[in-house]
C-alpha positions in Angstrom: 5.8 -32.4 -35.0 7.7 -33.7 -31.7 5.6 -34.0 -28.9 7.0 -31.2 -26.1 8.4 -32.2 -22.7 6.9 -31.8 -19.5 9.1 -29.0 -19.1 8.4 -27.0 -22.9 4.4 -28.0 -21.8 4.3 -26.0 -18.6 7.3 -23.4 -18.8 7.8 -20.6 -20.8 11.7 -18.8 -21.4 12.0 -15.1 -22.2 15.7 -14.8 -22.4 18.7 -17.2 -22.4 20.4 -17.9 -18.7 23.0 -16.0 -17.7 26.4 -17.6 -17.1 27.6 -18.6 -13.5 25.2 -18.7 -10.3 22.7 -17.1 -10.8 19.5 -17.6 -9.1 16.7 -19.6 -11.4 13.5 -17.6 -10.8 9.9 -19.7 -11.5 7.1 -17.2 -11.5 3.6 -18.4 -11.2 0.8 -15.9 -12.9 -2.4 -14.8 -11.6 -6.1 -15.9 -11.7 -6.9 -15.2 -15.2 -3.2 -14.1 -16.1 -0.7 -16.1 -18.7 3.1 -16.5 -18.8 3.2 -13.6 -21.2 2.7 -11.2 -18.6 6.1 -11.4 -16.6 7.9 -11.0 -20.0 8.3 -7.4 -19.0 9.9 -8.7 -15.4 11.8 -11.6 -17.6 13.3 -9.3 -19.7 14.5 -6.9 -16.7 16.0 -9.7 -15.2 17.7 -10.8 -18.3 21.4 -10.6 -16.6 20.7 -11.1 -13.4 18.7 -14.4 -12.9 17.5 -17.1 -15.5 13.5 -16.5 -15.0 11.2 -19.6 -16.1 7.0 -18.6 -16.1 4.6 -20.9 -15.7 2.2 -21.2 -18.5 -1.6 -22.6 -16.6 -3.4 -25.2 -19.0 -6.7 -23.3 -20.8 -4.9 -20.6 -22.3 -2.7 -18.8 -24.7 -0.7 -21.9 -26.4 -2.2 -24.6 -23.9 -5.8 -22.9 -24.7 -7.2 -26.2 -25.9 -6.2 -27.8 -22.5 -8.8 -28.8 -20.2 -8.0 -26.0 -16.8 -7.0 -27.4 -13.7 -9.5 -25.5 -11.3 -7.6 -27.2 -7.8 -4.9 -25.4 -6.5 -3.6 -28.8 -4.9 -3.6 -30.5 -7.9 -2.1 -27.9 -10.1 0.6 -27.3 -7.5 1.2 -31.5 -7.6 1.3 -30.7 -11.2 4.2 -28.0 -11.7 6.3 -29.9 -8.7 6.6 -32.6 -10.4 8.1 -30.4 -13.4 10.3 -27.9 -11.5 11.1 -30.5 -9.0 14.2 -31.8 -10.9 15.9 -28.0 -11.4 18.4 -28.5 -9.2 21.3 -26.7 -10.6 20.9 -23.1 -10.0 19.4 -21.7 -6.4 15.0 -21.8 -7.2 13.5 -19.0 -6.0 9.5 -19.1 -6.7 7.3 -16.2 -7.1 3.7 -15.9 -7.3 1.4 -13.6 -7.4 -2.4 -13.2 -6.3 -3.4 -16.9 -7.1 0.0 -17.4 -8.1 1.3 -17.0 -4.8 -1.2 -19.9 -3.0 0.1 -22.4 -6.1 3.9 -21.1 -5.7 3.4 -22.0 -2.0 1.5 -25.4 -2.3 4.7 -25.7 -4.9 7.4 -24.5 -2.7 5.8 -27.0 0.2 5.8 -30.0 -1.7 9.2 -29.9 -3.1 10.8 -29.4 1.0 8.5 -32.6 1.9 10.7 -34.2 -1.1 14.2 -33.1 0.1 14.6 -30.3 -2.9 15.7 -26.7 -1.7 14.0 -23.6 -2.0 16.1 -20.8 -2.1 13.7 -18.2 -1.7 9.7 -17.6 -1.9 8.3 -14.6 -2.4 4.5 -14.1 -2.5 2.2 -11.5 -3.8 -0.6 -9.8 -3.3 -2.1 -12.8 -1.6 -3.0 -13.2 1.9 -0.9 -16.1 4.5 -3.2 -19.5 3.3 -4.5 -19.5 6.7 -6.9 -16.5 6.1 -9.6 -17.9 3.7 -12.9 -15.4 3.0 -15.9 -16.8 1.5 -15.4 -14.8 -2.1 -18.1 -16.5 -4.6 -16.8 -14.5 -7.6 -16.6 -17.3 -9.5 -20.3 -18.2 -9.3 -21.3 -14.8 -11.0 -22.5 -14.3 -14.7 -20.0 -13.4 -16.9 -21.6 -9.7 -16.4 -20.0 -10.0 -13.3 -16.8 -11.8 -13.7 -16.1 -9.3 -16.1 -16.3 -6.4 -13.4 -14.3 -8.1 -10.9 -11.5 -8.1 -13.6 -12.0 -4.6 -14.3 -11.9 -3.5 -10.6 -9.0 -5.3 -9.9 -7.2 -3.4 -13.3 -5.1 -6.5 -13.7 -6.4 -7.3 -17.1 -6.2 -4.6 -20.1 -9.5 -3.5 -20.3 -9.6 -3.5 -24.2 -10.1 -7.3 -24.2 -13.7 -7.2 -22.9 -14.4 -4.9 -25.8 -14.3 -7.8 -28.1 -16.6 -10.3 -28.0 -14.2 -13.1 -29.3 -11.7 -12.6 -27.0 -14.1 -12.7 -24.3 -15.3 -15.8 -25.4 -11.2 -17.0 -25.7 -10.5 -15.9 -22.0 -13.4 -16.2 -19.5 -13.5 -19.4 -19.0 -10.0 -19.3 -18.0 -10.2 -16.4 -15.5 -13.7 -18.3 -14.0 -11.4 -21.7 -13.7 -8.5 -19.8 -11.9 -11.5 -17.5 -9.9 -12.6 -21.1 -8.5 -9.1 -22.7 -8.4 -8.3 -19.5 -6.1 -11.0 -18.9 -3.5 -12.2 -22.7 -3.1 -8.4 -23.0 -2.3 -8.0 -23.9 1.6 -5.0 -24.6 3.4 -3.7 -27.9 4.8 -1.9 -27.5 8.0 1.8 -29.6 7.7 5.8 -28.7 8.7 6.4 -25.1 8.1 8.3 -24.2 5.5 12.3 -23.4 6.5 13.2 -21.6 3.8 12.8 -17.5 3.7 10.1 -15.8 2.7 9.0 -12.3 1.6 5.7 -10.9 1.3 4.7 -8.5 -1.0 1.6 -6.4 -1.1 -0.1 -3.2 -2.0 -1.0 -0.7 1.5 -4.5 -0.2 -1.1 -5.3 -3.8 -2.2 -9.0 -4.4 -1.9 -7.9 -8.2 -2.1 -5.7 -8.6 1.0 -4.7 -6.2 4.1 -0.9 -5.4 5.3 -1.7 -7.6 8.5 -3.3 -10.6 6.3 0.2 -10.7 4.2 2.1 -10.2 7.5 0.6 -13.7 8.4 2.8 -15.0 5.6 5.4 -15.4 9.0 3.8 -18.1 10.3 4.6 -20.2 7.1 8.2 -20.3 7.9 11.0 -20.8 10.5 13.6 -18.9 8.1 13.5 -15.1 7.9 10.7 -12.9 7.1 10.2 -9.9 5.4 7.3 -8.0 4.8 7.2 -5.2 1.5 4.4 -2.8 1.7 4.1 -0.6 -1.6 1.5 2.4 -2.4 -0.9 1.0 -4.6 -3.6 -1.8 -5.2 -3.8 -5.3 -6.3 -1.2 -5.2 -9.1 0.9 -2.6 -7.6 3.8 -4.6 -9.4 3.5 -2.7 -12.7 4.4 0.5 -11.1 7.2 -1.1 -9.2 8.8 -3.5 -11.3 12.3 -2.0 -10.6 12.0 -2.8 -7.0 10.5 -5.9 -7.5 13.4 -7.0 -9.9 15.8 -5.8 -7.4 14.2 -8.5 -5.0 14.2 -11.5 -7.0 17.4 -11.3 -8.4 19.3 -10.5 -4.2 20.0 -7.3 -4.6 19.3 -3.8 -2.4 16.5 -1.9 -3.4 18.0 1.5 -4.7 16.2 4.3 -3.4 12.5 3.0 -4.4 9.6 3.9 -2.6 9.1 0.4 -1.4 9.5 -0.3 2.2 10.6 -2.6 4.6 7.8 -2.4 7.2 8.0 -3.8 11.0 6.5 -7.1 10.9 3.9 -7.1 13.7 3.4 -10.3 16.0 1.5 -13.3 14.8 -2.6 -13.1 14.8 -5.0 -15.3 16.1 -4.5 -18.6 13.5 -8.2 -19.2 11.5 -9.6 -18.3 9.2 -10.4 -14.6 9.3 -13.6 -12.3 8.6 -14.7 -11.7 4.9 
C-alpha cells in the first residue's frame, strides 16, 4: 500500500473542485468532532468553493494516531500542510476548538508571507479571553455530560459501550488541547475576519466573540444567530452563504453592531 502524503494524512475531500476561482475553504472540526461532520457543509458548497476538512490524529481513519493535545503544535502541524495551497483564495474556518487551531493556523501562515483570504471563527471566544474550564480532568461520567450538554455529538454513541471506548479519549485530548490553549500576543492578523456565534451558547457570550476585532486590522463582522453552541446545524444555509462570498438571502442571521473593544485579559470564568 503507498504510504499517503502529508496532504491525504491530514485532509479530507467531499467533492471535486469547481472550475475557475473559486475560493478553497479548510474547515477545522471541533473538540471531539471529525472531518466527517462538515460533509453536510462540503456537500452544500459543492459548486461554489472547493472545501478541504481537516481530519485531527486519534480518530476515525487516523484513530491509531497518537492525539496532538497542544493547540500550538497542532496548528504548527496543519501549516505546514496547507501552507503550500496557494492557488485558489484560502479561507479557514473553525469552529469551537476549531476556531483557536484555524487561528493559530491563519497566524502562522501571515508570519510566513502566505495570504489568507478570509477567517471565519466559531462559536469560540477572541484567544484573549481564557476561563479556567477543567472539563478535561473529569471522569468519563463527566466528560460524557459535557458532550451531551453541549448537543454537538449524537447522543446514540454513548449508548454503546464500544464506541465510547473508540471516542473518549479523543474528545478528552481535544477537551485539554482546547481549554489549556492560551494565547501568544504577536502582529495582528490583516486579513478579515468574521465571527460567528450563537446569542444562547453556554460556551462563549456575543461580547467575548465581538473581541475577535482585536485580532485584525482588516474588516470585522460580527454574526449572531438564535441558538446554542452548534447553532450551525440549524443554519447551514447561511453559513454556506458566508464561506463561499455571497449575501445571506433572507436568513434569520444577523449582522449585529460590533461594540467597542473591552478591557484586553483574560476575562471572568
Amino acid at each position: 500500500m503507498p504510504l499517503l502524503s502529508d496532504t491525504d494524512l491530514w485532509l479530507r475531500r467531499f467533492h471535486d473542485a469547481p472550475q475557475g476561482a473559486a475560493p478553497r475553504v479548510v474547515c477545522f472540526p471541533h473538540a471531539g468532532g471529525a472531518a466527517s461532520w462538515y460533509r453536510p457543509l462540503a456537500t452544500g458548497l459543492a459548486t461554489r468553493a472547493e472545501v478541504l476538512v481537516v481530519q485531527y490524529p486519534g480518530r476515525q481513519d487516523r484513530h491509531n494516531e497518537p492525539l496532538i493535545d497542544d493547540v500550538h503544535v497542532l496548528a504548527r502541524r496543519i501549516t505546514e500542510v496547507v501552507a503550500p495551497l496557494r492557488d485558489r483564495p484560502l479561507v479557514l474556518f473553525g469552529h469551537s476548538m476549531g476556531a483557536s487551531v484555524a487561528f493559530e493556523v491563519a497566524t502562522a501562515l501571515q508570519a510566513g508571507s502566505a495570504e489568507v483570504a478570509h477567517l471565519y471563527v466559531s462559536g469560540r471566544r477572541a484567544p484573549q479571553h481564557s476561563h479556567d474550564e477543567q472539563v478535561h480532568r473529569l471522569d468519563d461520567a463527566g466528560v460524557i455530560a459535557e458532550v451531551r450538554r453541549l448537543a454537538g455529538t449524537d447522543s446514540r454513541v454513548f449508548d454503546d459501550e464500544e464506541l465510547v471506548r473508540m471516542v473518549l479519549p479523543a474528545i478528552r485530548g481535544d477537551y485539554r488541547a482546547a481549554e489549556t490553549y492560551r494565547y501568544r500576543p504577536g502582529p495582528p492578523l490583516t486579513c478579515p475576519v468574521t465571527a460567528l456565534t450563537g446569542d444562547a451558547d453556554p460556551k462563549t457570550t456575543v461580547q467575548e466573540a465581538a473581541d475577535w476585532q482585536e485580532r485584525t486590522t482588516g474588516s470585522f463582522q460580527l454574526r449572531v444567530f438564535p441558538g446554542g453552541h452548534f447553532f450551525l446545524a440549524e443554519h447551514s444555509e447561511a453559513v454556506m452563504d458566508l464561506l463561499s462570498g455571497e449575501s445571506p438571502s433572507a436568513r434569520r442571521s444577523t449582522l449585529t453592531p460590533v461594540p467597542g473593544p473591552s478591557p484586553r485579559g483574560p476575562s471572568a470564568c
